[in-house]
VOLO-693107 format. One record per residue (C-alpha): residue number from 1; x, y, z; residue in three letters. Coordinates in nm, 3 decimals. Layout:
<nodes>
NODE    n       xx       yy       zz  res
NODE  NUM        X        Y        Z  ala
...
</nodes>
This chain:
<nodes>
NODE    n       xx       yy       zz  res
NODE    1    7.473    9.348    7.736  unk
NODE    2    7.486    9.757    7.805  unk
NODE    3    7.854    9.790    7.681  unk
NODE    4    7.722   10.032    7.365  unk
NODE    5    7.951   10.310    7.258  unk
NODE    6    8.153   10.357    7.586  unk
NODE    7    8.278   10.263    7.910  unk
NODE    8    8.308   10.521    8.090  unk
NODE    9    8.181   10.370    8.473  unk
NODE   10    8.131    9.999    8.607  unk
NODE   11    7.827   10.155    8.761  unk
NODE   12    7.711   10.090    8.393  unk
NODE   13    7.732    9.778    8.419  unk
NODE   14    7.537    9.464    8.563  unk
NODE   15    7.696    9.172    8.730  unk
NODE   16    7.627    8.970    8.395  unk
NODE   17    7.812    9.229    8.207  unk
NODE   18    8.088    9.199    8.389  unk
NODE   19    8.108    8.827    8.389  unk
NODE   20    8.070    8.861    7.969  unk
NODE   21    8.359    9.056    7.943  unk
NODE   22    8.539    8.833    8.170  unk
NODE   23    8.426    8.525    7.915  unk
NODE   24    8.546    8.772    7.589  unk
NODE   25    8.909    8.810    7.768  unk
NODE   26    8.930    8.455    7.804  unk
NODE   27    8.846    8.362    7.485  unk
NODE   28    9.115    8.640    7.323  unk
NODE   29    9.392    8.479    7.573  unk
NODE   30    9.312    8.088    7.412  unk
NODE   31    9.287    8.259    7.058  unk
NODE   32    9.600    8.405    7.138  unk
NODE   33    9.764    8.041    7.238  unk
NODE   34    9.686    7.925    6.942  unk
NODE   35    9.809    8.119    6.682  unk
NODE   36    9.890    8.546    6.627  unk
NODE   37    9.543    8.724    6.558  unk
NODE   38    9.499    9.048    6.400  unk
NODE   39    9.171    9.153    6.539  unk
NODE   40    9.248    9.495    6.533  unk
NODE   41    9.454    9.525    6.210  unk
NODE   42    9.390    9.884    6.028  unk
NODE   43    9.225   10.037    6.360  unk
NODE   44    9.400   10.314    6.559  unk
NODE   45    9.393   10.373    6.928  unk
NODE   46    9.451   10.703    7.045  unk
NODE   47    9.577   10.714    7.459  unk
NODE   48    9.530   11.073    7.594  unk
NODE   49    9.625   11.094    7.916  unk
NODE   50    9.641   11.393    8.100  unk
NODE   51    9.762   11.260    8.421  unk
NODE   52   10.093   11.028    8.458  unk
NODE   53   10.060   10.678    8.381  unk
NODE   54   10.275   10.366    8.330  unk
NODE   55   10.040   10.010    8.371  unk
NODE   56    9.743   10.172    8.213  unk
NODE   57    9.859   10.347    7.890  unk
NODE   58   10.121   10.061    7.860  unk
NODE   59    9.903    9.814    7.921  unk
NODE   60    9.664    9.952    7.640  unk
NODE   61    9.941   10.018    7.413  unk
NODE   62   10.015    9.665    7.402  unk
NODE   63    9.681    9.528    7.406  unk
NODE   64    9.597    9.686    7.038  unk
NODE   65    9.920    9.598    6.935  unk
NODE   66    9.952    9.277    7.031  unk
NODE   67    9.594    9.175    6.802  unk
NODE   68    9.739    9.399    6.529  unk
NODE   69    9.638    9.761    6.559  unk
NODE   70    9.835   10.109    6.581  unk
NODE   71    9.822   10.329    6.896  unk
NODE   72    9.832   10.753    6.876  unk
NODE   73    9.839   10.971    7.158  unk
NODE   74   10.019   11.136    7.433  unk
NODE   75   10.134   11.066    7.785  unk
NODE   76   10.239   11.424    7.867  unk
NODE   77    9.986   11.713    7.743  unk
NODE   78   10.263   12.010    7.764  unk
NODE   79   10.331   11.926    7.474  unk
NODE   80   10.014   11.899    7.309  unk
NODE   81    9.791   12.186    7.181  unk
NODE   82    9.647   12.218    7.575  unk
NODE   83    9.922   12.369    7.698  unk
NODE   84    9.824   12.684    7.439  unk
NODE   85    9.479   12.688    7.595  unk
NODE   86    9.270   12.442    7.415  unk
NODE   87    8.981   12.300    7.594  unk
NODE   88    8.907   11.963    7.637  unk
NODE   89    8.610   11.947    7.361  unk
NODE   90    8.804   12.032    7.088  unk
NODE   91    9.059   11.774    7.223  unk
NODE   92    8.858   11.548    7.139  unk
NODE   93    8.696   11.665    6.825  unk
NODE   94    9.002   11.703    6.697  unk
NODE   95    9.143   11.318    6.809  unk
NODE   96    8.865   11.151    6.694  unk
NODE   97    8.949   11.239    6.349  unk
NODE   98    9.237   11.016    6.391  unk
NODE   99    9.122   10.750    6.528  unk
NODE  100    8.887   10.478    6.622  unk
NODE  101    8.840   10.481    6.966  unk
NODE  102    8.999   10.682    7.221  unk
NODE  103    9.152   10.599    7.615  unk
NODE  104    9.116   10.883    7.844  unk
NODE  105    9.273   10.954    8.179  unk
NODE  106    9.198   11.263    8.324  unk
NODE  107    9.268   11.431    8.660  unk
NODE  108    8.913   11.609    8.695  unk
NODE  109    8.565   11.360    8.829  unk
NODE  110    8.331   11.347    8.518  unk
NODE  111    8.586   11.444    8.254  unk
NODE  112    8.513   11.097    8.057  unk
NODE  113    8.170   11.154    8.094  unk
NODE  114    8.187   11.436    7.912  unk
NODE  115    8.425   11.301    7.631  unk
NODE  116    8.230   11.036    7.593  unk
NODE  117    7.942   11.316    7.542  unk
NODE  118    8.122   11.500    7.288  unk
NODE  119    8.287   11.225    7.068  unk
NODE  120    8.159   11.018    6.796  unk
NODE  121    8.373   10.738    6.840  unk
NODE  122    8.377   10.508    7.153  unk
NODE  123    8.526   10.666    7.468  unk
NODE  124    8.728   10.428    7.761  unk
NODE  125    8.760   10.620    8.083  unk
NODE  126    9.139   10.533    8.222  unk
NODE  127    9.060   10.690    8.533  unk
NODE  128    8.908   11.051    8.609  unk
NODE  129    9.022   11.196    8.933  unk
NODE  130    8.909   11.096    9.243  unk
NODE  131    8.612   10.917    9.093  unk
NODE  132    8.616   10.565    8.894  unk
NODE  133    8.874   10.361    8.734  unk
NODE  134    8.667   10.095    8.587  unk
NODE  135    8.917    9.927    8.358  unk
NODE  136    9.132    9.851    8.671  unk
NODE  137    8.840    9.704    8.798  unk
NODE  138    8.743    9.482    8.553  unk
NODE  139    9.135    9.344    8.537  unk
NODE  140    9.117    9.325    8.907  unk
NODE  141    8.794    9.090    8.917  unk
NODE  142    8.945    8.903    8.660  unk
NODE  143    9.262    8.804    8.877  unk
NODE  144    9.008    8.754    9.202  unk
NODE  145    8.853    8.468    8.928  unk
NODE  146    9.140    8.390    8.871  unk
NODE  147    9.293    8.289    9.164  unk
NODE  148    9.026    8.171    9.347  unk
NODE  149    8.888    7.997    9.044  unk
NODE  150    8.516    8.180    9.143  unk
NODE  151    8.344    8.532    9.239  unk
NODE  152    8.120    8.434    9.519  unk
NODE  153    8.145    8.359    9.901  unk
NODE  154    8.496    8.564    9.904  unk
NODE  155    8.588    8.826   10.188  unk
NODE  156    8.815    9.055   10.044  unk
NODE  157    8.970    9.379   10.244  unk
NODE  158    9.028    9.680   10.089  unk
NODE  159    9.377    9.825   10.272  unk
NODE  160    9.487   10.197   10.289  unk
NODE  161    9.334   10.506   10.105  unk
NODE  162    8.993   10.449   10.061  unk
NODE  163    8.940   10.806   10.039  unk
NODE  164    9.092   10.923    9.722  unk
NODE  165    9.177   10.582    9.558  unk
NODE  166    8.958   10.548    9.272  unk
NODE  167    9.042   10.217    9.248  unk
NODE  168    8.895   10.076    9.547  unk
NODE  169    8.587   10.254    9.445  unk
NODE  170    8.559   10.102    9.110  unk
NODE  171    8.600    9.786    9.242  unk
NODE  172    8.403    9.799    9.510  unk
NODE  173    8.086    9.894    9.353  unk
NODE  174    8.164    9.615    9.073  unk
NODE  175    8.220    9.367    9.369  unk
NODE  176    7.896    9.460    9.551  unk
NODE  177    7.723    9.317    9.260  unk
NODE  178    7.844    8.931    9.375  unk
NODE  179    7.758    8.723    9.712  unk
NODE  180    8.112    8.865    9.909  unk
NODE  181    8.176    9.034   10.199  unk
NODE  182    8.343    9.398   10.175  unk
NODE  183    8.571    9.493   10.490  unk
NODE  184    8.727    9.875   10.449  unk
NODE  185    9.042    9.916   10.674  unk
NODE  186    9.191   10.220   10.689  unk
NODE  187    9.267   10.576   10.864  unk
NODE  188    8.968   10.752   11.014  unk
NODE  189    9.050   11.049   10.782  unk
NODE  190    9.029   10.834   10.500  unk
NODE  191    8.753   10.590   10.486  unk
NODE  192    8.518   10.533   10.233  unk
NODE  193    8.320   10.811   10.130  unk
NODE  194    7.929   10.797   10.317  unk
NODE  195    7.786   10.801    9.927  unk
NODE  196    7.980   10.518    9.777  unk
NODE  197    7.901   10.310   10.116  unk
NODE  198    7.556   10.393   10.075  unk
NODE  199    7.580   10.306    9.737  unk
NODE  200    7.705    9.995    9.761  unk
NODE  201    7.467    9.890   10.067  unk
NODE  202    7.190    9.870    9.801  unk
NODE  203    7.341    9.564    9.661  unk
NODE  204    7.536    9.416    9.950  unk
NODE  205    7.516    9.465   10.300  unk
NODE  206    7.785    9.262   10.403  unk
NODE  207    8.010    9.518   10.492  unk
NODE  208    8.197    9.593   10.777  unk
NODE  209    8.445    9.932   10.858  unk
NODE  210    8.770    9.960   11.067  unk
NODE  211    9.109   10.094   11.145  unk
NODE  212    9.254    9.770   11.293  unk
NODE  213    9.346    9.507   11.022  unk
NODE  214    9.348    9.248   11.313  unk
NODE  215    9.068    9.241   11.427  unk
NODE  216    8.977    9.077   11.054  unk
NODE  217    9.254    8.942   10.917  unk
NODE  218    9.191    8.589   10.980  unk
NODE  219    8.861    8.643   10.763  unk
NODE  220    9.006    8.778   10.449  unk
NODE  221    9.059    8.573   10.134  unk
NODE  222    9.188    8.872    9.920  unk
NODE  223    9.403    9.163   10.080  unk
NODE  224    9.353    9.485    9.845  unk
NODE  225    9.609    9.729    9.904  unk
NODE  226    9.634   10.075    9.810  unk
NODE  227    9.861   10.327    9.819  unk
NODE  228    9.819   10.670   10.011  unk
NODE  229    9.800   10.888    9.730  unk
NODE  230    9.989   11.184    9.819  unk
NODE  231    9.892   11.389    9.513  unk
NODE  232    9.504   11.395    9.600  unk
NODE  233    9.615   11.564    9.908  unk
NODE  234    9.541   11.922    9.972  unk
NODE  235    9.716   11.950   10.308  unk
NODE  236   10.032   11.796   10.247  unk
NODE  237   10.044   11.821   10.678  unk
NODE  238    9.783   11.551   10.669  unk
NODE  239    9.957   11.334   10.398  unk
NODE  240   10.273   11.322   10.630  unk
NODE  241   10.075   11.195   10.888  unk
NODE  242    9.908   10.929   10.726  unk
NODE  243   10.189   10.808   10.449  unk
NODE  244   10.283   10.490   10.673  unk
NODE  245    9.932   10.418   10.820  unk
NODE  246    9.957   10.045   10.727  unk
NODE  247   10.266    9.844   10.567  unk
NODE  248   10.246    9.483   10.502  unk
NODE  249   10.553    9.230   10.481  unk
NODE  250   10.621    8.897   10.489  unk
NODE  251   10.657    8.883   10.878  unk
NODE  252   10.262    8.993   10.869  unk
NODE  253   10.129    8.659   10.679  unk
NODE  254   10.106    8.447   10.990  unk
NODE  255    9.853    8.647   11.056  unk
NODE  256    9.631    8.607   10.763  unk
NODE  257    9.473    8.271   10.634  unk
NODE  258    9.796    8.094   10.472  unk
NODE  259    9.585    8.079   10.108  unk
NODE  260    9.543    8.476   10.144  unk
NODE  261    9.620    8.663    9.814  unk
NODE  262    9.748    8.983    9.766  unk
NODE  263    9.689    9.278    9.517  unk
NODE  264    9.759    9.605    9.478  unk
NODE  265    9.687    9.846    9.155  unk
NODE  266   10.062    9.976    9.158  unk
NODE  267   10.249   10.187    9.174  unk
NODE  268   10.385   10.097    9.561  unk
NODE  269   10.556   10.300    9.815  unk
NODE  270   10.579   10.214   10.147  unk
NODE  271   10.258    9.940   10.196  unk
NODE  272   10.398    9.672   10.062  unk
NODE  273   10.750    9.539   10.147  unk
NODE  274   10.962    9.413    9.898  unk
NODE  275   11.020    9.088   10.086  unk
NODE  276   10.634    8.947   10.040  unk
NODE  277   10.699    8.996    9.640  unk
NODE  278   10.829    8.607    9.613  unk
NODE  279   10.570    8.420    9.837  unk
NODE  280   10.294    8.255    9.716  unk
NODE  281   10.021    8.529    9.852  unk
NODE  282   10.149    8.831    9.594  unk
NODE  283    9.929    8.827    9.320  unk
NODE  284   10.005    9.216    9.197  unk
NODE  285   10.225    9.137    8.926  unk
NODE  286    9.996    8.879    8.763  unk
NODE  287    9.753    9.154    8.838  unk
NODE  288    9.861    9.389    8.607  unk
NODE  289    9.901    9.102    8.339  unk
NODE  290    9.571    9.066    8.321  unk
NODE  291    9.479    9.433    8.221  unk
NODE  292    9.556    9.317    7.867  unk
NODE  293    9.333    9.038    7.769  unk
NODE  294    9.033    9.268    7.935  unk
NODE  295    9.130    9.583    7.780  unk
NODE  296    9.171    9.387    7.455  unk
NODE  297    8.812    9.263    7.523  unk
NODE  298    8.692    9.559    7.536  unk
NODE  299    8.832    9.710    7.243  unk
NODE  300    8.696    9.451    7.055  unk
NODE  301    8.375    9.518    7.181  unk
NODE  302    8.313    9.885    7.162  unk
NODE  303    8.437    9.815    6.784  unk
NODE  304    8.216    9.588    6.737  unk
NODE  305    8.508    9.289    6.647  unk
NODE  306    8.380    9.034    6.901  unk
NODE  307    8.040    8.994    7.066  unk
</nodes>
C-alpha cells in the first residue's frame, strides 16, 4: 500500500488503501479484546496542535496510550517557543528530536505538507485549515462500515458547510473512490468548492447539488452533518446569516428512511438537536469512538509495528 512515511491527505490514498487500514483497525480492536497489548511501548507521540482541539488530540492521546506508548506536545502554542517568533520548520526540527512520530493540526492549507517535507520522522496531518482532515475521514468510513456492515450502493448527504468544512472534503474525495452516490445540501454561499466537485467527478459521477434537504431525503442512507464554522468566516455579517441554515431533530426523522444514520464530526451547535441524541439514527458518538482503533492503525503503520 502507499502509506510510507506520512499521511498527510486521503488523496494519497487508493480505495484499497483505505479498506487496509480499515482491516489493521479491526484487527487492533480484537487484539485489544483479548488481552492489553503494548504495541507502542518505548515510542513517543508528540500532538502539536496549533488550532483548538478536543476529539482529535484526545482521541490520539489515548490511542498511543492505550497500546502502551507516551504522548508529548501541546494543545495551546502561546506557550510554546512560537509565540517568541519561531517558525514552523524549526518547530519541527526541534520536535522530532523528541519523538517518533508527530500529529499536526494547523490552521494554514498545506502546513502538513510542508512538515511532513521538513521532518525525518513520520508526519499525521490532524487537519490544516480549510483543506483536508483525512484522519476524520478514515474514522468516519469506518463507522459508515460499520453500520451498514458495507461501503458500496450507499447514498449519503453531506448537510451544512460544505464550504469551509474540511471534513466533508476529506471524506468526500475518500468516498468517491466506492460505488455511492454523493448529494451536497447546503446554502448557496456555501457549497462545495467547483475544484473538489470536479475532483471528485473523476471517480464518481453520481452526484447531485441542492439547498432543499427534501427534495432527497427519502434517498439518503447516511445524513452527514456539519457545523457552520463560524471561525473560517471573514464577514462575520455573512456567518449571522447562515448560522441556522439547517437544524435537524427528532421531529425531522419521519422524513428520512426509518434505518437513516446520523453523523456529525463534532463539535455541535445549533444542527443537531439534543432530542435525536437517544434514537436509533445518531451514530456521532460511536463516531468519534472509532477515531481510536484507526488512528492506532495508523501509528502502527507509519512505525512500521503492523503491516
Amino acid at each position: 500500500m502507499r502509506l510510507n512515511k506520512d499521511f498527510i491527505s486521503t488523496k494519497d490514498l487508493t480505495k484499497e488503501d483505505i479498506l487496509y487500514i480499515l482491516d489493521i483497525a479491526k484487527r487492533i480492536e480484537a487484539m485489544k479484546k483479548e488481552e492489553k497489548i503494548n504495541l507502542l511501548n518505548g515510542r513517543v507521540l508528540a500532538t502539536l496542535f496549533f488550532e483548538p482541539s478536543t476529539r482529535t488530540r484526545l482521541s490520539f492521546e489515548s490511542a498511543m496510550k492505550q497500546l502502551g506508548g507516551a504522548v508529548i506536545g501541546f494543545a495551546d502554542k502561546t506557550v510554546t517557543s512560537v509565540a517568541k517568533g519561531e517558525s514552523l520548520m524549526d518547530t519541527i526540527r526541534v520536535v522530532e528530536r523528541y519523538s517518533d512520530i508527530i500529529v499536526m493540526r494547523h490552521p494554514l492549507d498545506g502546513a502538513a505538507r510542508l512538515a511532513a517535507d521538513i521532518a525525518k520522522i513520520p508526519i499525521i496531518n490532524a487537519g490544516d485549515g480549510s483543506n483536508q482532515h483525512p484522519t476524520q475521514t478514515l474514522l468516519d468510513i469506518y463507522t459508515i462500515q460499520k453500520i451498514k456492515g458495507r461501503l458500496e450502493n450507499l447514498s449519503i448527504g453531506f448537510l451544512g458547510d460544505l464550504k469551509y468544512g474540511r471534513t466533508v472534503h476529506s471524506l468526500a474525495l475518500a468516498l468517491s473512490l466506492f460505488n455511492v452516490n454523493l448529494y451536497f445540501i447546503s446554502p448557496n454561499l456555501l457549497k462545495m468548492p467547483s475544484y473538489l466537485i470536479n475532483e471528485i467527478k473523476k471517480n464518481n459521477q453520481n452526484i447531485k447539488e441542492t439547498e432543499n434537504i427534501d427534495e432527497i431525503s427519502k434517498e439518503l442512507d447516511v445524513v452527514y452533518a456539519t457545523r457552520i464554522q463560524k471561525e473560517r468566516f471573514s464577514d462575520i455579517m455573512e456567518y449571522e446569516k447562515l448560522k441556522e441554515s439547517y437544524k435537524l431533530k427528532k421531529a425531522d426523522l419521519v422524513n428520512f428512511k426509518s434505518d437513516v444514520k446520523i453523523m456529525h464530526p463534532l463539535p455541535r451547535v445549533d444542527e443537531l438537536s439534543y432530542d435525536l441524541d437517544d434514537t436509533e439514527n445518531a451514530v456521532y458518538f460511536d463516531q468519534l469512538a472509532n477515531g481510536i482503533p484507526i488512528r492506532q492503525a495508523l501509528i502502527c503503520l507509519l512505525l512500521g509495528v503492523l503491516q
